[in-house]
C-alpha positions as CSV (number, residue, x, y, z in Angstrom):
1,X,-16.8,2.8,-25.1
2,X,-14.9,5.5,-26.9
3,X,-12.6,8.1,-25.4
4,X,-15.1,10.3,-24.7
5,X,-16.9,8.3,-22.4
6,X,-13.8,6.8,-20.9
7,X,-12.6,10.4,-20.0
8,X,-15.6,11.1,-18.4
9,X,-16.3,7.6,-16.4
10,X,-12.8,8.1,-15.5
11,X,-13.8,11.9,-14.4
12,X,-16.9,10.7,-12.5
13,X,-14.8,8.0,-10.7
14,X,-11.9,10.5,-9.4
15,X,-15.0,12.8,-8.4
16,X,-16.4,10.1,-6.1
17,X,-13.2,8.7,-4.7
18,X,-12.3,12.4,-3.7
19,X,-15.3,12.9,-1.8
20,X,-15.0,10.1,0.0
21,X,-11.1,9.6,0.6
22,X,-8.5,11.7,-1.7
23,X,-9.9,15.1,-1.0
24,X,-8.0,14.2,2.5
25,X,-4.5,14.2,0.8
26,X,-4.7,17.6,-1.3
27,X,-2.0,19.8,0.3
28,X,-4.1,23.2,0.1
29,X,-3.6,25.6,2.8
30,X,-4.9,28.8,1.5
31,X,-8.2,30.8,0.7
32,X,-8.1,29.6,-2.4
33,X,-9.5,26.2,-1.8
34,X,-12.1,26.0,-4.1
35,X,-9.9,26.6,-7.7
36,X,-11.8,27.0,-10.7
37,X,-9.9,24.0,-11.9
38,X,-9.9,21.2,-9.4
39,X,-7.5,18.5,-8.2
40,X,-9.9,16.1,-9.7
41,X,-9.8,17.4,-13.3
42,X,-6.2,16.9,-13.2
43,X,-5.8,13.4,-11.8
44,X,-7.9,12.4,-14.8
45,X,-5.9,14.2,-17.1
46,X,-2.6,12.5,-15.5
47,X,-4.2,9.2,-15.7
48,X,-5.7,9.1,-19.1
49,X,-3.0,10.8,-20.7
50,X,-0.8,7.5,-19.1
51,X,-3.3,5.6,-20.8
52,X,-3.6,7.0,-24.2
53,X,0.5,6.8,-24.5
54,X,1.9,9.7,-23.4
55,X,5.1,9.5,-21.0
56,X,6.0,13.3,-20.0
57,X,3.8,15.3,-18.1
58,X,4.7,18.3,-21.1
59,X,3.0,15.6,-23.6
60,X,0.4,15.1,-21.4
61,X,-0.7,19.1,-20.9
62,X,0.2,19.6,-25.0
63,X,-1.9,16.8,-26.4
64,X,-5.3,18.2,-23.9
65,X,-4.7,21.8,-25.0
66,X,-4.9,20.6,-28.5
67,X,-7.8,17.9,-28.5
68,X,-9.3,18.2,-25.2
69,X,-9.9,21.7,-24.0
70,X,-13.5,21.6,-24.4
71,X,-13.7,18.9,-21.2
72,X,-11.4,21.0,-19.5
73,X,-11.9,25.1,-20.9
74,X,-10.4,26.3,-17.2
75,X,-7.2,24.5,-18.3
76,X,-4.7,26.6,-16.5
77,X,-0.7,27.4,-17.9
78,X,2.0,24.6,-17.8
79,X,3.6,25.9,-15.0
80,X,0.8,26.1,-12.9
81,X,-0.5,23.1,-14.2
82,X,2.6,21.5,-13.0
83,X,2.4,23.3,-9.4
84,X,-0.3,21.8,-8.8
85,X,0.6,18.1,-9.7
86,X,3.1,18.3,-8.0
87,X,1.2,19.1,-4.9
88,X,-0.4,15.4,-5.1
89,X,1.9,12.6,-4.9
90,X,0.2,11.6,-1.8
91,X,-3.1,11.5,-3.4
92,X,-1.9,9.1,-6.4
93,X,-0.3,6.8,-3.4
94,X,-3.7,6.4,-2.0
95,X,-5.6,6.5,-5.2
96,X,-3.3,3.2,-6.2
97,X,-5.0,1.6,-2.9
98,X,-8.4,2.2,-3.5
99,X,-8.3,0.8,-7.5
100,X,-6.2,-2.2,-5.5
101,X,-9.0,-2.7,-3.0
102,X,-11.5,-2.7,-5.9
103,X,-9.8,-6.4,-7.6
104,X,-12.0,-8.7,-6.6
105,X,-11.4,-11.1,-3.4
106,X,-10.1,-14.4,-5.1
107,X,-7.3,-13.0,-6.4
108,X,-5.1,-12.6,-3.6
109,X,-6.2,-16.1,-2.4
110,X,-3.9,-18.1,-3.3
111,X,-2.0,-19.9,-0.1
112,X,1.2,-20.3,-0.3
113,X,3.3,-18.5,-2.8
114,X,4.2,-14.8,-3.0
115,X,6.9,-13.6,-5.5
116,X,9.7,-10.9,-5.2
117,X,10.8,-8.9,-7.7
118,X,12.4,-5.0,-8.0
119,X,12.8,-2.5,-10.8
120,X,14.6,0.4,-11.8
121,X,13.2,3.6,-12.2
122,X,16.0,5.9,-14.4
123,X,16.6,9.3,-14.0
124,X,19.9,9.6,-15.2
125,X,22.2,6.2,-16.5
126,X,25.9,5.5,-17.2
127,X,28.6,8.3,-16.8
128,X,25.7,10.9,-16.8
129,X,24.3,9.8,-13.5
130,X,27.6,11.5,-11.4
131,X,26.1,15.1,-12.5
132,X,22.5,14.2,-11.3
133,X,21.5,16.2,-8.4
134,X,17.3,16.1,-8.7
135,X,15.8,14.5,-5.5
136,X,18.4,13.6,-3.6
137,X,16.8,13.0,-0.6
138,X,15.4,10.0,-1.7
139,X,17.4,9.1,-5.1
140,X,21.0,8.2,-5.4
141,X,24.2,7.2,-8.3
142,X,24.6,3.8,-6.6
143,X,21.8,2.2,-8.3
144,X,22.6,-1.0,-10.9
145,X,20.5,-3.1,-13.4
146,X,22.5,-6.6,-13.7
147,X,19.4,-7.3,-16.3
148,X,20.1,-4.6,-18.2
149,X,24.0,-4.5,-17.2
150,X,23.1,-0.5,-16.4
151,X,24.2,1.9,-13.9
152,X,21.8,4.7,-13.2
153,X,20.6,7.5,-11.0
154,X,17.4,7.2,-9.6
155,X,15.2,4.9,-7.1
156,X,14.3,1.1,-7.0
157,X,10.6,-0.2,-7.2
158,X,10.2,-3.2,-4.7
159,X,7.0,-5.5,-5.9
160,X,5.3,-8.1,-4.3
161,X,2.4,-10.3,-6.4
162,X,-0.1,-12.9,-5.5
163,X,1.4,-15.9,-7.1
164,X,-1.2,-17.8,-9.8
165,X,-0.1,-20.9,-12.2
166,X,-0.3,-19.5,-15.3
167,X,-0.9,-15.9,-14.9
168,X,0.3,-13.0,-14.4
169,X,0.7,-12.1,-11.1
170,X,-1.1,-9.3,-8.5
171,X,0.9,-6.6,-7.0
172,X,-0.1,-6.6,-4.0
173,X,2.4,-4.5,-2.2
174,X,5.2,-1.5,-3.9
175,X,7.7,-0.1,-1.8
176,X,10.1,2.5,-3.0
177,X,13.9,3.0,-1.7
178,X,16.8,4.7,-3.5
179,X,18.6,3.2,-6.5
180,X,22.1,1.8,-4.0
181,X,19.5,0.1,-1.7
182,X,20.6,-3.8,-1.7
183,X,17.5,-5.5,-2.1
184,X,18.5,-7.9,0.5
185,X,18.2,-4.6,2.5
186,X,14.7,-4.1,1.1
187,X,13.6,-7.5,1.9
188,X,14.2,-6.7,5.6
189,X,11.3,-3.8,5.0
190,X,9.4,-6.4,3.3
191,X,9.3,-8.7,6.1
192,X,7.8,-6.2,8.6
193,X,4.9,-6.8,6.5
194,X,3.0,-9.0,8.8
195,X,0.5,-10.2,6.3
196,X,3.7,-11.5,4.3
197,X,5.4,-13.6,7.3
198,X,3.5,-16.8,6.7
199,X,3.6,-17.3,2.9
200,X,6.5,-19.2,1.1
201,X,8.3,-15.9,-0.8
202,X,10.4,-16.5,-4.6
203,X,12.7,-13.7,-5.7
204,X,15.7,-14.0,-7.6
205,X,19.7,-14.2,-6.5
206,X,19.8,-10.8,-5.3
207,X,17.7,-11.1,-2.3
208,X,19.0,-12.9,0.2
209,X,18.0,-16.9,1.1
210,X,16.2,-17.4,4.0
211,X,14.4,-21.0,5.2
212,X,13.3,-18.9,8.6
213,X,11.3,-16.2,6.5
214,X,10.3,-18.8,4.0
215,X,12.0,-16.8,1.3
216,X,13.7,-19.1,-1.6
217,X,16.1,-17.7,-4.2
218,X,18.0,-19.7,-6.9
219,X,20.8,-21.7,-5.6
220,X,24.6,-19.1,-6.1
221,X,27.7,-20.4,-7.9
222,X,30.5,-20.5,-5.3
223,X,33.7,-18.9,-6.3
224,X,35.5,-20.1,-8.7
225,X,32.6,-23.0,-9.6
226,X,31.6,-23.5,-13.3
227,X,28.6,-25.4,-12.8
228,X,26.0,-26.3,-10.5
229,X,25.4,-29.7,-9.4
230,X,22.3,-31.4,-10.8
231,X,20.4,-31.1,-8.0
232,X,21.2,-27.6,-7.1
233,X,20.0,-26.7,-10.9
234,X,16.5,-28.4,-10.7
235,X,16.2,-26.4,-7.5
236,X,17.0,-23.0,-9.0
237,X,15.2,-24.2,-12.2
238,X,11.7,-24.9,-10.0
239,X,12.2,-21.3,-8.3
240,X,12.8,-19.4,-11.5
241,X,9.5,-21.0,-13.0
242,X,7.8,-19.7,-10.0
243,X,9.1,-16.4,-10.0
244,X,9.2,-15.8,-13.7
245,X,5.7,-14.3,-13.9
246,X,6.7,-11.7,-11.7
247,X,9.4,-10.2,-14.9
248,X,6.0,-10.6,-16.7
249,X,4.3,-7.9,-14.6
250,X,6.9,-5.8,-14.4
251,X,7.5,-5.6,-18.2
252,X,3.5,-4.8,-18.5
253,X,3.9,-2.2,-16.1
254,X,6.6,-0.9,-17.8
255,X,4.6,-1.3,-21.2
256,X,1.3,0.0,-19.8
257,X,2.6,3.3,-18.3
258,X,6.9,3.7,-19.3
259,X,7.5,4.2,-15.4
260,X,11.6,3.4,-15.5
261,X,12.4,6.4,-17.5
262,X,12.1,9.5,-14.9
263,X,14.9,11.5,-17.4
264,X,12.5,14.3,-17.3
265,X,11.2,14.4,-13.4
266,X,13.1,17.7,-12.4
267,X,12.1,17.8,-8.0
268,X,11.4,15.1,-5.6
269,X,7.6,15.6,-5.6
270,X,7.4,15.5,-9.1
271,X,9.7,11.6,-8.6
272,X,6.5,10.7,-6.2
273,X,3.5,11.9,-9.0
274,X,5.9,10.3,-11.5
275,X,5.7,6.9,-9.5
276,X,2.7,6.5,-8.1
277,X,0.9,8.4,-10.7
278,X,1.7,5.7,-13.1
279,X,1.2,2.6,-10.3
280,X,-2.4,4.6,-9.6
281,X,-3.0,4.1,-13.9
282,X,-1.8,0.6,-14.2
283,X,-3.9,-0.5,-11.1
284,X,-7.0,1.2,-12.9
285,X,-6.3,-0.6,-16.1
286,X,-5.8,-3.9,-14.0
287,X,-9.0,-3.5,-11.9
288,X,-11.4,-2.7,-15.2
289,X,-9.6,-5.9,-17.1
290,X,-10.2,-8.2,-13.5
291,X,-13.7,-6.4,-12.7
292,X,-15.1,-7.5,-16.0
């Protein structure tokens, strides 16, 4: 299939999943509910300018004024254009369910294991982030990669995946809190998640041990200790294995759609389209690779 037809299929598909669900989340309040360019034509834009490579929305609009005008001629200005992205956060949130309900059964069935991971999402890092002041409400300076040994400004992606031996594993639940969020303060949202209670959880040493809520991280050195013990090291070694995969979705997110840098998101709506506008296009990509 060339780009063509992928543009369109993907057109077609946004058209039916608005009339049945999305067109429900489309903040539009006025007499002018009918635009000449529609909510649909620029979800598809958003989503398959993710997937053709392109990281700012300015890219995005640049690159379909140039090559692909004649599937969209009532192409409005950049700034309206971004108006009206920015009106549909909501809309990519729930679009990101529906290409997750579309993965087929068996791959959420495994019994036991889930794995726990979190990201970064940057919008300003190092001695830059104290100036930051875009969303506030839901981003903060407080927020640090020990991975990456960064300090940023911006909001942390929680993930949870359907463990699998050897493969990659499923999201199957993002949550988003703000960059100085502990995530052993996450992992108490997590566990309201009823669905979660009864599986055996693996994160890393950040989140918080926990035998009651079947959570396992690897075993802490105490202070001042140089080593672990033997046995202590096969246990964190067994848990890391386990929980490895889950750095392995999170780089091909990262890969797929360049989600952590948010340097040029400029309000707190356009944070939320950045997010889950580019969760919505790596759930497509994952659904077509699983659904073939």
């Amino acid at each position: 299939m060339d780009w063509q037809e992928r543009i369109i299929s993907l057109y077609l598909e946004i058209t039916e999943l608005s009339q049945s669900t999305l067109q429900y989340f489309y903040q539009r309040f006025s007499n002018n509910n009918e635009p000449a360019f529609t909510d649909e034509e620029i979800i598809t834009i958003y989503l398959f300018g993710i997937q053709q490579g392109y990281r700012s929305l300015k890219q995005i609009y640049n690159h379909t004024k140039s090559y692909w005008l004649e599937f969209f001629p009532k192409l409005p200005s950049y700034s309206a254009f971004n108006r009206r992205i920015n009106r549909l956060g909501s809309a990519f949130s729930v679009l990101a369910e529906l290409y997750q309900s579309q993965y087929p059964e068996e791959v959420f069935h495994h019994k036991h294991f889930r794995v726990i991971d979190s990201m970064p999402i940057v919008m300003a890092k190092q001695g830059r982030r104290f100036k930051a002041k875009v969303a506030p409400d839901v981003a903060d300076k407080g927020g640090y990669c020990a991975t990456k040994k960064l300090h940023y400004y911006g909001v942390k992606l929680h993930i949870v995946g359907s463990y699998t031996k050897g493969k990659m594993p499923i999201s199957e639940y993002v949550g988003l809190t703000n960059a100085g969020m502990h995530d052993s303060k996450a992992y108490e949202q997590i566990m309201d998640i009823r669905e979660l209670q009864e599986y055996d959880k693996f994160a890393d040493k950040a989140y918080p041990a926990n035998r009651k809520t079947k959570l396992y991280v690897p075993v802490k050195k105490a202070k001042g200790q140089d080593d672990l013990d033997a046995a202590d090291q096969l246990y964190s070694t067994a848990i890391s294995r386990i929980r490895q995969p889950i750095e392995s979705f999170n780089n091909w997110l990262e890969e797929k759609t360049g989600i952590q840098v948010a340097s040029k998101v400029r309000s707190t709506a356009g944070l939320i389209v950045h997010v889950f506008g580019r969760i919505a296009t790596a759930f497509e990509i994952m659904r077509q690779k699983l659904c073939q």
